[in-house]
Structures are given as C-alpha cells and as structure tokens.
C-alpha positions in Angstrom: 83.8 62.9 18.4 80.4 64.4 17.4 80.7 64.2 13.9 81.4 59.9 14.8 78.8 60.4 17.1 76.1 61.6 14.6 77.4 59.0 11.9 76.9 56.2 14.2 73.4 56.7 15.1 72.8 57.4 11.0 73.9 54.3 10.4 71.6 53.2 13.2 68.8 55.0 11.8 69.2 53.7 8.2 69.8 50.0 9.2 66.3 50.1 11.8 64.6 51.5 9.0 65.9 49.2 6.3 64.5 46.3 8.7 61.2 48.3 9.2 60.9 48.4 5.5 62.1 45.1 4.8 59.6 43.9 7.5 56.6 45.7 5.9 57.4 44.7 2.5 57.3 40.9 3.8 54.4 41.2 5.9 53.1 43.1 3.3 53.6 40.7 0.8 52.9 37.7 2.9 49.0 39.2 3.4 48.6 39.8 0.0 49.9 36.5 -0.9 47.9 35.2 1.6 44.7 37.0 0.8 45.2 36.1 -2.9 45.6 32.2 -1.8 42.2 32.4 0.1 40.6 34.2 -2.2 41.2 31.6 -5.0 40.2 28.9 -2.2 36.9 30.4 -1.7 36.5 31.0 -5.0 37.1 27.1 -5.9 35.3 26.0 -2.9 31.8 28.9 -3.8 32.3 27.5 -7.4 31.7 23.8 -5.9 29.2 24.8 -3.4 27.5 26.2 -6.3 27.3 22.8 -8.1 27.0 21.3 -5.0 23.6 23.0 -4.4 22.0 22.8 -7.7 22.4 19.0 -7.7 20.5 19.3 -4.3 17.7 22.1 -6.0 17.4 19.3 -9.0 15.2 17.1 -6.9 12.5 19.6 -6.7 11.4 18.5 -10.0 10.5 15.4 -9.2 7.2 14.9 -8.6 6.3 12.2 -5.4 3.1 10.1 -6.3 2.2 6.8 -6.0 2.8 6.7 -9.1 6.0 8.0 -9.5 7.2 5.7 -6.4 5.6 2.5 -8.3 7.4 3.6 -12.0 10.5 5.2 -10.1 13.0 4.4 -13.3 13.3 8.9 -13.3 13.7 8.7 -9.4 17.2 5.9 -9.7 17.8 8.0 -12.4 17.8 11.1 -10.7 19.7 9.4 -8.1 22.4 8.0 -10.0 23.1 11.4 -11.3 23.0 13.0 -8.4 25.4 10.3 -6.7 28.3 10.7 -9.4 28.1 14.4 -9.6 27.8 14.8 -6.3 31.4 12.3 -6.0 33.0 14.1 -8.4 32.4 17.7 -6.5 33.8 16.0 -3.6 36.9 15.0 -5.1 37.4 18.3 -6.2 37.3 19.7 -2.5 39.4 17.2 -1.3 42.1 18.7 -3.9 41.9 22.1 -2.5 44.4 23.4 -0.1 42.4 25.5 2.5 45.1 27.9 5.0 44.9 26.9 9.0 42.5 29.0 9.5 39.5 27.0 7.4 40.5 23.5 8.4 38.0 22.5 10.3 35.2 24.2 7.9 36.7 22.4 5.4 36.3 19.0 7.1 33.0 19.8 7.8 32.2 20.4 4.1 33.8 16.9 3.2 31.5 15.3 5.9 28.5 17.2 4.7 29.3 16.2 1.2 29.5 12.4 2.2 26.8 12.0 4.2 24.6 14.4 1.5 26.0 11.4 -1.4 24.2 9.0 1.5 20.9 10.3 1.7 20.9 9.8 -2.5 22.4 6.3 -2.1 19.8 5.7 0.6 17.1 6.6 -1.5 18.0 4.8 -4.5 18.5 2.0 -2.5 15.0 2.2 -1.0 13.1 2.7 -4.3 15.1 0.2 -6.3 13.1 -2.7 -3.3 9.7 -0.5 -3.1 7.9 -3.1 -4.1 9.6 -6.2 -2.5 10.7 -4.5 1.1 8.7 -5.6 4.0 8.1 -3.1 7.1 10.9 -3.9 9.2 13.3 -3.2 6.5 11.9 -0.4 5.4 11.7 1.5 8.7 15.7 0.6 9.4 16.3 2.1 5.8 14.3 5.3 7.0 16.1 5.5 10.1 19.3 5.6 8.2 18.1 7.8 5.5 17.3 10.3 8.6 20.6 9.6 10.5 22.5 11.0 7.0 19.6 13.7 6.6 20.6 14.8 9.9 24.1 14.5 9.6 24.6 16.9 6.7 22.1 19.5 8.3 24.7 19.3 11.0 27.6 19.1 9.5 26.9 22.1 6.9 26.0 24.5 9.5 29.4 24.1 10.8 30.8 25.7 8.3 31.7 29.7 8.8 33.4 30.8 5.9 32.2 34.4 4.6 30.2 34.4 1.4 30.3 30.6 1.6 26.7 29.2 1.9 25.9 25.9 1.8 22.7 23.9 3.1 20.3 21.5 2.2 17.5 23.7 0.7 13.8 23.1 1.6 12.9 21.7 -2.0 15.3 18.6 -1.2 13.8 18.1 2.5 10.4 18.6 1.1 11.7 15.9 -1.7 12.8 13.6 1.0 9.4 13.8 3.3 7.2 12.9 0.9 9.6 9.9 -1.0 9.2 8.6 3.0 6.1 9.1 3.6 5.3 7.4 0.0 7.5 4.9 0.7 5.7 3.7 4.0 2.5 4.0 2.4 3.9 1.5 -1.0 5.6 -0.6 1.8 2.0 -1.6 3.2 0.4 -2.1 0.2 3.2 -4.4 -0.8 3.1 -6.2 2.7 -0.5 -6.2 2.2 -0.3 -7.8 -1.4 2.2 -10.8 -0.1 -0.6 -11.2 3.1 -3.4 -11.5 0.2 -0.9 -13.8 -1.7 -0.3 -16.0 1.1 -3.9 -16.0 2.3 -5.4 -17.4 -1.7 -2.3 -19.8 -1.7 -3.5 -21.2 1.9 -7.0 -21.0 0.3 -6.5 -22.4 -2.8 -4.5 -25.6 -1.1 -6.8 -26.1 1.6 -10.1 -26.0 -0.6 -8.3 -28.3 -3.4 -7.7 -30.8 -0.5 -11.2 -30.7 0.7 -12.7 -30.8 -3.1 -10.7 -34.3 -4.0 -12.1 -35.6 -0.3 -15.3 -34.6 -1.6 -15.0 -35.9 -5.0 -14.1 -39.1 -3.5 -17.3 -39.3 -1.0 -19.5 -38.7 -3.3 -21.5 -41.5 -4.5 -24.2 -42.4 -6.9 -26.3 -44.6 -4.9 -29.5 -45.5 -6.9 -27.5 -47.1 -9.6 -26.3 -49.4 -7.6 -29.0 -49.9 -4.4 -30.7 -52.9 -6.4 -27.3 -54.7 -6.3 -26.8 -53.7 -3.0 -29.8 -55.0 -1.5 -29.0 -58.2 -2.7 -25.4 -58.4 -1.4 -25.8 -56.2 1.7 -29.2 -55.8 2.9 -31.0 -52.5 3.9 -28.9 -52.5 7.0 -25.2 -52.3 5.2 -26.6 -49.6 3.0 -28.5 -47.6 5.6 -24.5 -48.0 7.4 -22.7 -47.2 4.7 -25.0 -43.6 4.3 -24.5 -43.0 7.5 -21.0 -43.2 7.2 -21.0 -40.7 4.1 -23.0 -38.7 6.6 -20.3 -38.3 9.3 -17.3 -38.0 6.6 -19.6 -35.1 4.7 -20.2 -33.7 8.8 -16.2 -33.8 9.0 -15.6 -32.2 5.8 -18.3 -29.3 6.5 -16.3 -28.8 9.9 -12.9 -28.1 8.4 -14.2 -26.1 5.9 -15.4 -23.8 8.5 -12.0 -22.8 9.6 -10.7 -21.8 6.4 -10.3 -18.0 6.0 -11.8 -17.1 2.5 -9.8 -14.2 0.7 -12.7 -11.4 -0.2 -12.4 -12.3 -3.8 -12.9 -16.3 -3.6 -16.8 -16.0 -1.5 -18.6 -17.1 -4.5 -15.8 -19.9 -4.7 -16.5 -21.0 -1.3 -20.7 -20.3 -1.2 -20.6 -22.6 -4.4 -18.7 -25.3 -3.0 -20.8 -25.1 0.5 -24.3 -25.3 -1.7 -22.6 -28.4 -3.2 -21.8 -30.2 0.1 -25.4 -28.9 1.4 -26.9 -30.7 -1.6 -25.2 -33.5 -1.2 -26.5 -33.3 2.5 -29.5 -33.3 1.6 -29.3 -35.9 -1.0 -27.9 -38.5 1.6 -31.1 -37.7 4.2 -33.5 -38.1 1.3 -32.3 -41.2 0.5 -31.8 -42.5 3.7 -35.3 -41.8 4.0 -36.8 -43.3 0.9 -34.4 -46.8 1.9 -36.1 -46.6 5.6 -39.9 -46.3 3.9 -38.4 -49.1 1.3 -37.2 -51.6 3.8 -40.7 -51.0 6.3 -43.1 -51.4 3.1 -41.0 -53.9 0.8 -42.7 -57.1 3.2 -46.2 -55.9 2.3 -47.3 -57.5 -0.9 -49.7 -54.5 -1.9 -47.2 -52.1 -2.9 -46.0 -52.9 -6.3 -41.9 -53.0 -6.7 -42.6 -49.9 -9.1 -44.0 -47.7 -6.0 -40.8 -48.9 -4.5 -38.5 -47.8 -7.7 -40.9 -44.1 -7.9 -39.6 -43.4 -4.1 -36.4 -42.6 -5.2 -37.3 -40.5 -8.2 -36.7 -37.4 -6.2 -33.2 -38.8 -4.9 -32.1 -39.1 -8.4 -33.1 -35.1 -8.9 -31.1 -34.8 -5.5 -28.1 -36.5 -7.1 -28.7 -34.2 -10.1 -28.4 -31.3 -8.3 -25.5 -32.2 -6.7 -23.8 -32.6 -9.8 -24.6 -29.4 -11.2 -23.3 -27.6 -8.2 -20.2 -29.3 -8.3 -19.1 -28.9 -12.0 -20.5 -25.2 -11.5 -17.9 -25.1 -8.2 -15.1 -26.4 -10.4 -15.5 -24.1 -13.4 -15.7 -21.3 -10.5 -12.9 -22.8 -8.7 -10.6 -23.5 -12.0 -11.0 -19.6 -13.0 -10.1 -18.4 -9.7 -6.8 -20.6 -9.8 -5.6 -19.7 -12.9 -6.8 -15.8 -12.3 
C-alpha cells in the first residue's frame, strides 16, 4: 500500500515537473522568439530612422539668401529629393510588423513621417510661386507650413521606443525659419513690384490720354491770325484763346491728380514745362492781339509794327514745340523701358 503509495505521488512528481519544464521551455522560447522579433523591428525601424534623419540633416546645406530664394532651382531640387525619399522610407515602415506593445509608437512614427513629407511639399510649393504669391497667400501657406512643423515635433516625441531616436534636428528648423522669413521678405518685394507695375501702367495710360488732348489743343496761331482777322474779327480770336485757355486750365487740373511713379518725374516735369509754355504762349499772344486791335485804328503805326508784336509769340510757339518733342522722346523711352 506504500510501495502504490510512493509510485503514485512519483508519477505525480514527474508529470508536474514535465509541465514545469514544458512550461519553461515555451515561455522560454516564446521570449526569445519574442525578443528576437523586436529586436529585428527596431533594428528595421533605427535603420529607417537613420535615413529618415539624414534626409532631414541634408537641408543644412542649403544656404537661405535672397538669392538663393529668387534662383531656388537647388531648393525644389532639394525638395523633390527629399519628398521621394522621404515616401519611400515611409512605405518601408508601414511594412514592418511592430508587437502590441509598439503600436501606438509606431502610428506616431507614420504620422510624423507624413506630416515631415508636408513641411517639404509645403516648401516646394511656396518657392516654386515666390515670385508671383501675393501676401494673403503667402501667410495661409506659412500657417500650414507651421501646422505640419508642429505636427511632426509632436508627433515624434511620442514615440518611446529604447534606442529609437527620432526628431526634427535644429539644422532643419533653422532651415525652415529663415526659408520663411525669406519668403515674407520676397513676398513684399514682389507685391511691391506688381504695386510699381500697376502704378506706371495707370501712369503711362493717364499721361498718353492727356498728351493726345494736348496735341490736339495746341495751335499755331500766327500762321493763320491774318486770315482770321478777316473772317472772325479780333473778338472771335481773342474767344477762341480764351477757350484754349480754359481747356489748357482743365488739362493742368487733371494732371495734378495723377500719381507719378519715382522713376517717370522728369517724364511728368517735362510735360508740365510744355503745358506752362504753352500757357504762356496763349497770354502773350492774347496780349499782343489786345495791343493789335487798340492800335490797328491809328494810322501812325505801320502794319509792320503790327506784324513785329508778335515776333516774340512766334519764339513762344517755338518753345513750346521744343518742349513737347523733348517730352515725347522722354515719354517714348520710358514706355518702351
């Protein structure tokens, strides 16, 4: 009964510790199996992050100038490369199998990765327009490009794997803050280029309309004031001048409201000095028909003291002349400048 006794709990004994053993050698094997799976994860996932970083460390060597933002072919370069290798590491990542334990650090990486191709996407996007974008674009591209800044900042320090480090590295944010600040400053210069643009055009259209008005005021009244007198009378002419004198007064007044683009001031001075001359050269000989028409009665005064009173009127008219073909040449090279 003893002897059966003894057997029994042998038998007892050998089958617990066959279970014990068998228990260790799976757990046994399960951890190693285990540790050897996450050890060739992070090993995959460190050899990525690796990559990962230097495509991030590569923008370093890019140096921000005006220049460089205004001849920005090795910037979209840069960018292109850095958008497809940066695609390709992500698509190896998304092949790895990480265990339970890693499955939200792994998501993390995915969303770093995505929103780290953004901020390159962003920025080729921005310096491919530099020199068309107007402010309000450019500060709702800026805004993005620091939404997907920020949003791989965040989502890389989320992940807590050991030995795993990932991070965008202060040569890229450095990069980034200076192709923004860059990009602001290009974007006003460019604004201010299409303001300078639109200003000569304005110019430009406005004095052309005023300079044919001119052209077709302008008269040469000596040649025909004989023929006039005859027909009209001192009175009509003295009317017509005065006339001229209110349409020259008119055309004086909407010149003042122009606004003159820095570079176009001798354009503008010249064409003033023209309509002061011919100013002047209307008063003159307003003046000279006035003294004509009081002393023309009086049969004293020869008809050639008449004819010498307007000498200086034809020197007016001379004048005007040569300030208006000097406007025009002025005027032509600033149009075709």
């Amino acid at each position: 009964m003893k002897n059966s006794q003894n057997k029994f709990s042998n038998v007892i004994l050998i089958i617990l510790s066959a279970i014990i053993i068998g228990l260790v050698a799976f757990f046994s094997s399960y951890y190693f199996f285990m540790n050897k799976s996450l050890t060739k994860y992070k090993n995959k996932l460190n050899f990525e992050i690796k990559n990962i970083n230097s495509v991030n460390m590569s923008v370093s060597d890019i140096k921000i100038s005006e220049s460089s933002i205004k001849n920005n072919d090795r910037i979209i370069n840069t960018m292109h490369k850095n958008i497809s290798s940066l695609q390709n590491y992500l698509y190896a990542i998304k092949s790895l199998n990480p265990s339970t334990k890693y499955a939200n650090e792994h998501e993390n990486l995915i969303n770093g990765v995505q929103s780290n191709i953004l901020i390159y996407k962003q920025v080729l996007s921005i310096a491919k327009s530099i020199e068309n974008i107007d402010g309000k674009t450019l500060n709702r591209s800026l805004t993005d490009l620091d939404k997907y800044i920020n949003d791989t900042l965040n989502f890389y320090s989320q992940i807590s794997i050991r030995n795993v480090k990932i991070d965008l590295p202060s040569e890229t944010l450095n990069f980034l803050n200076s192709f923004k600040n860059l990009a602001q400053k290009q974007a006003k210069a460019t604004i201010s280029t299409k303001v300078t643009k639109h200003k000569t055009t304005n110019f430009i259209n406005y004095l052309n309309d005023i300079s044919i008005k001119f052209n077709n005021l302008k008269k040469d009244y000596i040649s025909d004031i004989t023929t006039g007198l005859e027909f009209k009378g001192y009175s009509a002419l003295l009317n017509e001048i005065s006339n001229d004198e209110v349409s020259l007064s008119a055309l004086r007044s909407n010149l003042s409201i122009i606004s003159v683009p820095r570079n176009a001031n001798i354009v503008f001075d010249n064409f003033c000095k023209t309509l002061d001359d011919y100013n002047y050269y209307l008063e003159n000989l307003r003046y000279n028909l006035n003294i004509e028409e009081l002393t023309s009665s009086n049969d004293n005064i020869s008809k050639s003291s008449l004819k010498n009173l307007y000498s200086s009127s034809r020197d007016d008219l001379k004048q005007v002349e040569k300030s208006y073909e000097e406007f025009l040449d002025l005027f032509a090279n600033f149009k075709n400048y």
